[in-house]
N, C-alpha and C positions, 0 to 999 in steps of 0.2 A: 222685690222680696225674694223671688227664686233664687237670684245669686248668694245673697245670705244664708241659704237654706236649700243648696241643690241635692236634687235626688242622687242618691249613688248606688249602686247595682253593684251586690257583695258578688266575689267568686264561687265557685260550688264548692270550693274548698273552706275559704270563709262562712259562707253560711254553713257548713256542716258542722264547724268548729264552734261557731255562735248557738247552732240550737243545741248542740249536744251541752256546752258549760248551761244552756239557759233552763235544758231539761232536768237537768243535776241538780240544779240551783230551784227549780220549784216549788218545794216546802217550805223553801224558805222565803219565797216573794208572794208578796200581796196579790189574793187573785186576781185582779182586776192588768196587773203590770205581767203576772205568768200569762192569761192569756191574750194581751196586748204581742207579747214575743211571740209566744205559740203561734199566732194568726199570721206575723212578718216572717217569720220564718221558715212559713211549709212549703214556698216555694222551693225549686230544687235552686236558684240562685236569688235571694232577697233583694228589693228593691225598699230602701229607706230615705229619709230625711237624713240630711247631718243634724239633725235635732233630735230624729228618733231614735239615732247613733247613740247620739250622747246619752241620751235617755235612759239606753238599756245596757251603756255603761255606767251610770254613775244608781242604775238599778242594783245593779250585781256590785257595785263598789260598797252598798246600802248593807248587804249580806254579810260584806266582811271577808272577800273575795278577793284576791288581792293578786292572779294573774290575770288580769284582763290584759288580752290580745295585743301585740305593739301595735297591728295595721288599723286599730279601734280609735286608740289615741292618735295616731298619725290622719287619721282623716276627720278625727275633731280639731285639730290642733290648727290656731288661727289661719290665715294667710295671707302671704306678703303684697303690701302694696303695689301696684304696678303702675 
């Protein structure tokens, strides 16, 4: 199950970029999903699921939000068989 679902540890750059759209975006997300982010993202570099990735992409996609991050998608996006 880990391999479908590995943790991934954002950069301090990435996380900074993730809390600030998810701060912004606030009023507009369901409290339960604002402080789901708020809580992954205080660290000064977040540590996620590719599930919880996707999560709080396709949270913000929910808003109407429509630059979400290339390296967001690039780390949800399948990958290839080996």
């Amino acid at each position: 199950m880990q391999q479908n679902n590995p943790i991934i540890e954002l950069t301090m750059e990435q996380t900074s970029q993730l809390r600030q759209i998810w701060i912004s975006h606030g009023p507009d997300l369901r409290p339960d999903d604002f402080t789901f982010g708020k809580v992954k993202l205080s660290r000064p570099q977040a540590k996620l699921t590719k599930n919880q990735v996707y999560r709080m992409m396709m949270t913000l996609a929910e808003t109407g939000y429509d630059d979400i991050p290339e390296w967001m998608l690039e780390l949800t996006d399948p990958q290839e068989l080996k």
